[in-house]
C-alpha atoms as an extended CHARMM CRD file, in Angstrom:
* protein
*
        68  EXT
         1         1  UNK       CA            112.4780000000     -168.8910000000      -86.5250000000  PROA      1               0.0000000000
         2         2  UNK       CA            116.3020000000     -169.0080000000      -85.6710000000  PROA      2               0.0000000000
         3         3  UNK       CA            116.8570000000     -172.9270000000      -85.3900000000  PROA      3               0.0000000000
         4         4  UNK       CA            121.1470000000     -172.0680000000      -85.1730000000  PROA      4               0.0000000000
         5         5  UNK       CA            122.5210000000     -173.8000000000      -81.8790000000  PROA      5               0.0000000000
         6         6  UNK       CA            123.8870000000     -170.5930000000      -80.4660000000  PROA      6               0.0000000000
         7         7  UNK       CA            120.6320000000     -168.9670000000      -80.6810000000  PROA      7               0.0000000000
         8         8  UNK       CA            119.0650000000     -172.0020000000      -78.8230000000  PROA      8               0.0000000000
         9         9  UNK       CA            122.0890000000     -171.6010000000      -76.3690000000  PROA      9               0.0000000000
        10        10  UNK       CA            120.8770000000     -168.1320000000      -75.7210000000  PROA      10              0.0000000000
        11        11  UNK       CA            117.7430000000     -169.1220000000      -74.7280000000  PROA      11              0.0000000000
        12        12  UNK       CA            118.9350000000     -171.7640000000      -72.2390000000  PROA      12              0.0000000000
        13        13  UNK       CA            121.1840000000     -169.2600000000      -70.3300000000  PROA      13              0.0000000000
        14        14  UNK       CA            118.6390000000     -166.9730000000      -70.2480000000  PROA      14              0.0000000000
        15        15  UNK       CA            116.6190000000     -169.0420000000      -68.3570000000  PROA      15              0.0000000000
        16        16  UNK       CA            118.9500000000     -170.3310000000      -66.0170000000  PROA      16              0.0000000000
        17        17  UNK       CA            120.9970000000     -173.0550000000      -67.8030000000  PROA      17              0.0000000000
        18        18  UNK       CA            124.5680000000     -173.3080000000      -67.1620000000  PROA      18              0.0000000000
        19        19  UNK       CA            127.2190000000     -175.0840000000      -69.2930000000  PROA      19              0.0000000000
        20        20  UNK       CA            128.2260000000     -178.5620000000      -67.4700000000  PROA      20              0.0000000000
        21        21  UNK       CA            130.8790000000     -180.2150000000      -69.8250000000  PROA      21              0.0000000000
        22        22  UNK       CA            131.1710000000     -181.2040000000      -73.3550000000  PROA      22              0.0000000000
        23        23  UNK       CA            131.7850000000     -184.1660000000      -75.2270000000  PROA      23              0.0000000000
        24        24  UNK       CA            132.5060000000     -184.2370000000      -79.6150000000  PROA      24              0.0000000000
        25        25  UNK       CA            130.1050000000     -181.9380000000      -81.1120000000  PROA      25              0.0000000000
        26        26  UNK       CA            127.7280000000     -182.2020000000      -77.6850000000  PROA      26              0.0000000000
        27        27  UNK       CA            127.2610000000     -179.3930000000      -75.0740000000  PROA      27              0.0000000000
        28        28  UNK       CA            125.3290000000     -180.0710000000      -71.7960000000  PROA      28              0.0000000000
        29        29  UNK       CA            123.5680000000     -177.6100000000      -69.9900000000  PROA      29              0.0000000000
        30        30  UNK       CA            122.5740000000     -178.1660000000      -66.4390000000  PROA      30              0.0000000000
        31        31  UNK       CA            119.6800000000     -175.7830000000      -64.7300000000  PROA      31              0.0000000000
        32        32  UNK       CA            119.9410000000     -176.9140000000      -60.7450000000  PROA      32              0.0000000000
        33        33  UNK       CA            117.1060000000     -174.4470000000      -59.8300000000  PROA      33              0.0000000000
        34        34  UNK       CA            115.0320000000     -177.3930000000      -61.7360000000  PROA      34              0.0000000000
        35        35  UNK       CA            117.3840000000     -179.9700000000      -61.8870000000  PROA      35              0.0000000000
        36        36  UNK       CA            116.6110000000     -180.4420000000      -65.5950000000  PROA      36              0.0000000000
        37        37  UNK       CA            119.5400000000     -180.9540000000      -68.4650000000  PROA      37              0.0000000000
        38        38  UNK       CA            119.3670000000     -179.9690000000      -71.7960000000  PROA      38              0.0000000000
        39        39  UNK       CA            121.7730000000     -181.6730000000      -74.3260000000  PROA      39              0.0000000000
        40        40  UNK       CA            122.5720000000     -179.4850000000      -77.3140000000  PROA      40              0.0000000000
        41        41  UNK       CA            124.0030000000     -180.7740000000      -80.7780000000  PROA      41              0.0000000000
        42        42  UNK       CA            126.6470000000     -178.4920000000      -81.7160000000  PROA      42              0.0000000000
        43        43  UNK       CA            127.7400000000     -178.9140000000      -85.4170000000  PROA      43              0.0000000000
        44        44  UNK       CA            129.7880000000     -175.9510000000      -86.3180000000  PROA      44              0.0000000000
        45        45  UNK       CA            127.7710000000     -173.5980000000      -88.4510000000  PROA      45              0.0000000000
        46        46  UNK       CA            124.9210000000     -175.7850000000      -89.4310000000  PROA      46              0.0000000000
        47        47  UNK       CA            121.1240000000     -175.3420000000      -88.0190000000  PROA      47              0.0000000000
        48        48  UNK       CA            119.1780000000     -177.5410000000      -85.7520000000  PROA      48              0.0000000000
        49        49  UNK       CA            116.0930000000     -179.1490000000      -87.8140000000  PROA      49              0.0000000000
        50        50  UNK       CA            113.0100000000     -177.7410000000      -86.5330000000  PROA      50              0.0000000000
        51        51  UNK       CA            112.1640000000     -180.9850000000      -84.2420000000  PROA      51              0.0000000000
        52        52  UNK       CA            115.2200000000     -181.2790000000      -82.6660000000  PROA      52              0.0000000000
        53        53  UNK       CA            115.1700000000     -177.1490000000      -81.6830000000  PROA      53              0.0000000000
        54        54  UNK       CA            111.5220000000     -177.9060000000      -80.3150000000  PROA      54              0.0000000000
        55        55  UNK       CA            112.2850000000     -181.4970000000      -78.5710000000  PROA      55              0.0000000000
        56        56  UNK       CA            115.0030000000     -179.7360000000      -76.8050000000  PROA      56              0.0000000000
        57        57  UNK       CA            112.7290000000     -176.7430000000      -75.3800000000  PROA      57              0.0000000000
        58        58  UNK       CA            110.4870000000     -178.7160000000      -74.1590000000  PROA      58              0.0000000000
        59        59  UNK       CA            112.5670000000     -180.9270000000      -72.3690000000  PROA      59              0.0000000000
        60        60  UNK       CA            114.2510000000     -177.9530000000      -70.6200000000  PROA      60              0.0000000000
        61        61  UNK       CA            110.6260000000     -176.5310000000      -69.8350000000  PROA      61              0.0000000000
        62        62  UNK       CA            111.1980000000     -173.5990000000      -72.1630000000  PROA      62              0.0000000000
        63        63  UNK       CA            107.8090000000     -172.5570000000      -73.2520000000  PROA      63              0.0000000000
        64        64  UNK       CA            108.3540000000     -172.1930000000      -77.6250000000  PROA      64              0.0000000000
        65        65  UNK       CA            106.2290000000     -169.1380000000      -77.6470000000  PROA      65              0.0000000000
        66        66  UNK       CA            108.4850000000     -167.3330000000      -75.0050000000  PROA      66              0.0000000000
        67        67  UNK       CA            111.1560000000     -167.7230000000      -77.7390000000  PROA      67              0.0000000000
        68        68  UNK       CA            110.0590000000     -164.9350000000      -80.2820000000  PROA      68              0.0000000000
C-alpha cells in the first residue's frame, strides 16, 4: 500500500476534492459536491503512517478498498 501524501492526494482529486489553502506542512482539500474536508499532512518526502492514511479516507468518504 502507497501511504506517500501525494499518492493520497491523488485519490482525493480523483474523487472530487479540490485544493482550498494551505497552512505549514498542511494542505486542505474541500469536496462541495459533499461538503466534506479532508486535511492532509504534508511532510516533504516522508510517508503517512498507516492510521493516519486510513483516518483520512474515511473522513473524506473514500471507501479503502476503492484505493488499490
Amino acid at each position: 500500500m502507497n501511504l506517500s501524501p501525494r499518492h493520497l492526494i491523488k485519490l482525493l482529486e480523483e474523487n472530487g476534492f479540490i485544493f482550498k489553502r494551505s497552512k505549514g506542512s498542511h494542505r486542505l482539500y474541500y469536496n462541495p459536491i459533499n461538503n466534506k474536508t479532508a486535511i492532509v499532512p504534508f511532510h516533504g518526502g516522508r510517508d503517512l503512517k498507516k492510521g493516519t492514511f486510513l483516518a483520512i479516507l474515511r473522513q473524506a468518504g473514500i471507501d479503502k478498498n476503492e484505493t488499490e
